[in-house]
N, C-alpha and C positions, 0 to 999 in steps of 0.2 A: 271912592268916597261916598257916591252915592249911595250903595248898596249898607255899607255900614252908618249912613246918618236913617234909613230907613228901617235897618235892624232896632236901631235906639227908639226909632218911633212907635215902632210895634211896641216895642217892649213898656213905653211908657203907659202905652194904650190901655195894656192889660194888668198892671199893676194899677191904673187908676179904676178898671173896670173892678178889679179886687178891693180896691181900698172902700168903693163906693157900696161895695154889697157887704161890705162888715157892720158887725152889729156898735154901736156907740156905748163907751164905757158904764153912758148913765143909762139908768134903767126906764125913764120916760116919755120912749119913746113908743108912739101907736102904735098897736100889733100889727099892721100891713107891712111897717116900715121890719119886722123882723124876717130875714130870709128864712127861708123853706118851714114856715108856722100860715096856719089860716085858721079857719074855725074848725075847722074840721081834719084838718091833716097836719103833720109835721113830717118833712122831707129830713130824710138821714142818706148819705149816700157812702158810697165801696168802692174803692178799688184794689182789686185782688185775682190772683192767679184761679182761673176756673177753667183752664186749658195748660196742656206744656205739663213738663217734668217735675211744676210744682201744681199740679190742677188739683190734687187730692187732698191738698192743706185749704186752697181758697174755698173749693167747693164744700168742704168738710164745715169749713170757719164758718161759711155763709149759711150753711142746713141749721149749724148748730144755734145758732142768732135766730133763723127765722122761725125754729120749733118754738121760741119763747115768744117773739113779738107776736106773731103767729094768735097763740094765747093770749096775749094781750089785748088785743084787738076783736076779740071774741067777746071777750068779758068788758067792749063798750071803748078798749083805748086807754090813754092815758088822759085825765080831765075835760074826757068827751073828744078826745081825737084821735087818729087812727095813725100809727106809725106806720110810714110808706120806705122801704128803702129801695134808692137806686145803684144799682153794682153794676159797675163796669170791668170784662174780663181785660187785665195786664198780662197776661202769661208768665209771669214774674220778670217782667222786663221793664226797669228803672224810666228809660222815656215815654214809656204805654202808662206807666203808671201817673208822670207827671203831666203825661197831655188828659189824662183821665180826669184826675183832678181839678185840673183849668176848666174843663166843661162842667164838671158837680159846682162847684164854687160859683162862676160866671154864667154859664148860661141853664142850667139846672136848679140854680140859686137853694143848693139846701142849706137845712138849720145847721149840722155838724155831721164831721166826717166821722168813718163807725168800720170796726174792727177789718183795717188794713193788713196786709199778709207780705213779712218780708224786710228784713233790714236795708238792703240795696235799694230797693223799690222806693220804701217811704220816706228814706235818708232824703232825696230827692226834692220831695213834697215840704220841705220845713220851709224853707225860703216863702211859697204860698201859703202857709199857716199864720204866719208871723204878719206876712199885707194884711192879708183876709180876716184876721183876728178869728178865727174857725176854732172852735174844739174837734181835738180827734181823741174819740177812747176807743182802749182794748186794740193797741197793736199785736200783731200777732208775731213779736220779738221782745228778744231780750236786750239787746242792744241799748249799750250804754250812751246812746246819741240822743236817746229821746227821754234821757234821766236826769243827764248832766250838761249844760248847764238847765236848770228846774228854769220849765216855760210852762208858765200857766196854764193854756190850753190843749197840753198835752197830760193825758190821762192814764196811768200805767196801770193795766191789772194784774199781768203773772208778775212773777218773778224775774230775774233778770239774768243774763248768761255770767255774771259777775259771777252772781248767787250761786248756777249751778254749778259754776266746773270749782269755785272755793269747797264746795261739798263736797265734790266726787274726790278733789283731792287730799284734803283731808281722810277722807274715806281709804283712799289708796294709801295715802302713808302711815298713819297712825294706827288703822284698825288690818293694813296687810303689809307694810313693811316694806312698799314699794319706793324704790328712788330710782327708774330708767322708766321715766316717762316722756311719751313721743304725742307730737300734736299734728292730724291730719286735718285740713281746713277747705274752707272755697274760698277760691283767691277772691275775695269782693269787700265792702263796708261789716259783712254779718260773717264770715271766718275769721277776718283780723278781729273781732271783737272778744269773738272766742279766745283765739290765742292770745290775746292779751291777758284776758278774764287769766286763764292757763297760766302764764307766765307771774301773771301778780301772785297767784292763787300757792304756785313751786318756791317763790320767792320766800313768802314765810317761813318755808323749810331749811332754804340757802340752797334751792335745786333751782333747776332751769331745763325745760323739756331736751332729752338725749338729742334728738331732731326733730323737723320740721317739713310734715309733705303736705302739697296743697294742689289743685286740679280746679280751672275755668267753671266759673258758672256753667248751667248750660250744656256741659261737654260730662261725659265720664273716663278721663284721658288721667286714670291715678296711677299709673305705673310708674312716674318717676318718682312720685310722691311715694311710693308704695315701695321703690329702689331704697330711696332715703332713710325711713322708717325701718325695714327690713336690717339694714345694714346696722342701727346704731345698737338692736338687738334690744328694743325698748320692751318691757316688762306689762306696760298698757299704753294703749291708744286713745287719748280724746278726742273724740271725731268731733268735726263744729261744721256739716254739710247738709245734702238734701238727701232720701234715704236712696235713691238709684245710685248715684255714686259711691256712697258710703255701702250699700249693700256689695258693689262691686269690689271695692276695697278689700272687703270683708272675705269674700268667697273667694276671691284667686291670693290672698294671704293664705289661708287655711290651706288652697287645692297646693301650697308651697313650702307645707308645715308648720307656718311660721302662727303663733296662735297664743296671741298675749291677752291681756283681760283686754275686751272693745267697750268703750262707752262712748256714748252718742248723746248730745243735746239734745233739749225737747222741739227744735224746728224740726228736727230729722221725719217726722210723718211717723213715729211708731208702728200701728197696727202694716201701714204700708211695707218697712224696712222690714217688720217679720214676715210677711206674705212674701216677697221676693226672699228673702234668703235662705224660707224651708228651713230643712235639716242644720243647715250652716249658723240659724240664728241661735241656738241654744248656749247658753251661757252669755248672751251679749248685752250691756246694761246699759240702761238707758233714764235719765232722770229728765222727772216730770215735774210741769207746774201745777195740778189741775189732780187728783186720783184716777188709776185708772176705772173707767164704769164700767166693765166687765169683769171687775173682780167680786167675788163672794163676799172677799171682806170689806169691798165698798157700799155693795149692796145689800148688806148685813146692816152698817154701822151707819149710813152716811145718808139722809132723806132728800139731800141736795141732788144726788147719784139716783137716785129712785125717781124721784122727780125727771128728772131732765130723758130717763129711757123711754120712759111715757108719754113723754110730750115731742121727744124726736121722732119715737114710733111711728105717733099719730100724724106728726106732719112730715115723715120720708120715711114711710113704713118699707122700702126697699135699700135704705142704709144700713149697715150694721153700726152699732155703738162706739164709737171709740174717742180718746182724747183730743183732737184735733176739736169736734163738734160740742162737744164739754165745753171747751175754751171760749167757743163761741156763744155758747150756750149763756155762759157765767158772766160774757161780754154785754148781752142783750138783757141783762138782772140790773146789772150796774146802772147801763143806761137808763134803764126804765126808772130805776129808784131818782136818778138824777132829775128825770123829767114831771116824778110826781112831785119831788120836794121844794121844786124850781116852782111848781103853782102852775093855774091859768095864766098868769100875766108871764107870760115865756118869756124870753129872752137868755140872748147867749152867755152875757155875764152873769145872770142870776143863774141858770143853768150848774157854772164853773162855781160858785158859790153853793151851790147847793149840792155837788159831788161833794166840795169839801167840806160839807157838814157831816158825811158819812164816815159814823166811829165805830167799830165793834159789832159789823154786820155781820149777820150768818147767812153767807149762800149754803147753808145746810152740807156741806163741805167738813173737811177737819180742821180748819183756820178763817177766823174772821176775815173780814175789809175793811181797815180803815182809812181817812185820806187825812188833809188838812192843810193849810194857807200855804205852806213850804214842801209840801210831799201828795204827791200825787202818783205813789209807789202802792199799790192797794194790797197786794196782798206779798207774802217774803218766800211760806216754804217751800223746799224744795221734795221732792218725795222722787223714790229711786223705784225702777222695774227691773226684770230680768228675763228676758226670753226665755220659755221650759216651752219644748213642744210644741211651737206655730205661736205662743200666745204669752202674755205679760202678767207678768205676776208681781205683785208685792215681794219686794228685796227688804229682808228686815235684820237678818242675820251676816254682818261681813266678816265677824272673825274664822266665819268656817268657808268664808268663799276663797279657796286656794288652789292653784295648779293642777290639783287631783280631784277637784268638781266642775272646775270651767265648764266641762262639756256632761257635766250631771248635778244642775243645776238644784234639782230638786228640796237638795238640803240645806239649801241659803233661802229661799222661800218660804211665804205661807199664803192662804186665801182668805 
């Protein structure tokens, strides 16, 4: 009895510590009383994977945020103040993630939380959102938890895993004729989201995935999942994982003949899944929120794309370019736009007011941002790649993507 009336005690402790350090609905209150704002600074804080089997997404997330604030901060700040962010490494693990938190909130006291990495992870963190009354933008998921039910404070900039496997399957049935689709996932909050996305997505067809394989966070243990799949003799794969697992999947299907179209969600780490899987990745497709910025035709057509190589150069001139850092990139635009339109006189709710003043913005990209009082979904499409050769190409062509190019990929692409 003891032990559980002192659990409750705690717990009260730190929900009042949270409640006390949220910002008040009305806007006049003195700028001391706003957390992580002074005269000179505004505190943003992270929690996100910069270690572990998801280290290459957080640290990618984080480089790609800091090339812009970075700039920003150069050029004077945001209305004479300097954006500061605190990150703290989660390893993509759900309680590192919510003890992170509790510290950014309570005793780090910053303004708002800023491009978290990981559906399991930030699932966790809503319940502190909601005391805290905290803005978080630019998750780095798709996950339909931080959509529906619509919470104010929560900010969405990609696209959503809805969004992309509705694509990819459309794509599969109507533009190739496929109906034995199979859904490989991670058993956690961010696979089932996929295969739901998946299941809604076959539903409008009057399909439902052949089977079902799935493999622990954390572990790369897909051989039953890979038994499963194998057997139902599925035509494509919707992978909804992280790219070592899923690279694994991948390579001992193929070393087993087995070698249906593979598509992969944009958590999967891209540039990473093709580096592991070499020779094995060609023809394997993968849909994105964001363009790739190492395509010609990105860099051709796109100022947003030109922009952002420049500025990650100059601030992690030992990166190479890729999507993950984009995302963050266009993570750290948004914010920033937020915090100019919000004014000197900060605050949290003006802030949230002032993202949703944002209609028809060009992150110099191929699709706007817009928000507004009931959507805070910023940007919709979905754009598709295709592994040729180590590297990702623009998928533009799917009527000529058939059984006889899978592995000559060349002719469903362009730069």
């Amino acid at each position: 009895m003891f032990v559980r009336i002192h659990h409750i005690l705690v717990m009260v402790a730190v929900t009042g510590l949270l409640l006390s350090c949220s910002q008040s609905v009305h806007d006049d209150s003195p700028l001391n009383d706003v957390p992580g704002v002074n005269e000179s600074e505004i505190l943003i804080g992270s929690s996100l994977a910069l270690s572990g089997h998801a280290g290459f997404l957080g640290t990618q997330t984080l480089n790609g945020a800091l090339s812009y604030i970075n700039h920003v901060n150069e050029q004077g700040g945001v209305h004479g103040r300097k954006i500061r962010v605190i990150a703290y490494d989660d390893g993509y693990d759900p309680p590192r993630c919510l003890a992170n938190t509790q510290k950014l909130i309570v005793d780090d006291q910053v303004f708002a939380l800023f491009s978290y990495v990981g559906t399991p992870t930030t699932v966790k963190i809503l319940p502190l959102i909601e005391q805290a009354q905290i803005p978080l933008l630019g998750i780095f998921s798709g996950a339909n938890a931080f959509r529906e039910p619509f919470n104010r404070n929560i900010v969405n900039i990609r696209a959503s895993y809805y969004q992309e496997t509705q694509e990819v399957v459309r794509h599969f049935v109507e533009d190739l004729g496929l109906t034995r689709i199979a859904v490989f996932y991670q058993y956690d909050a961010y696979g089932f989201d996929g295969l739901k996305g998946t299941e809604l997505a076959l539903r409008a067809y009057d399909l439902a995935p052949v089977a079902r394989g799935s493999y622990t966070r954390g572990t790369q243990d897909i051989d039953e999942g890979l038994e499963a799949i194998m057997e139902s003799q599925a035509e494509a794969v919707i992978m909804v994982g992280t790219y070592d697992a899923c690279a694994k999947f991948i390579k001992q299907a193929r070393s087993r003949g087995f070698s249906p179209l593979f598509h992969n969600v944009s958590f999967v780490g891209s540039e990473e899944l093709a580096r592991i899987l070499g020779k094995d990745g060609d023809g394997v497709i993968i849909s994105q929120v964001v363009p790739p910025p190492d395509s010609l035709e990105s860099q051709a057509l796109l100022w947003g794309v030109v922009e952002y190589l420049e500025r990650h150069k100059r601030a992690f001139p030992e990166d190479q370019p890729n999507l993950v850092a984009l995302e963050g990139y266009i993570n750290a635009k948004v914010l920033v736009e937020g915090l100019r339109r919000a004014g000197r006189n900060l605050s949290r709710a003006r802030f949230i007011d002032a993202i949703q003043s944002i209609q028809n913005y060009s992150l110099g990209i191929a699709n706007t941002l817009s928000f507004g009082p009931t959507n805070h979904q910023g940007l919709e499409r979905v754009y598709f790649t295709i592994i040729q050769n180590g590297r990702l190409v623009i998928l533009t062509d799917w009527n000529r993507l058939t059984a006889e190019v899978r592995h000559d990929p060349s002719a469903t692409c362009s730069e």
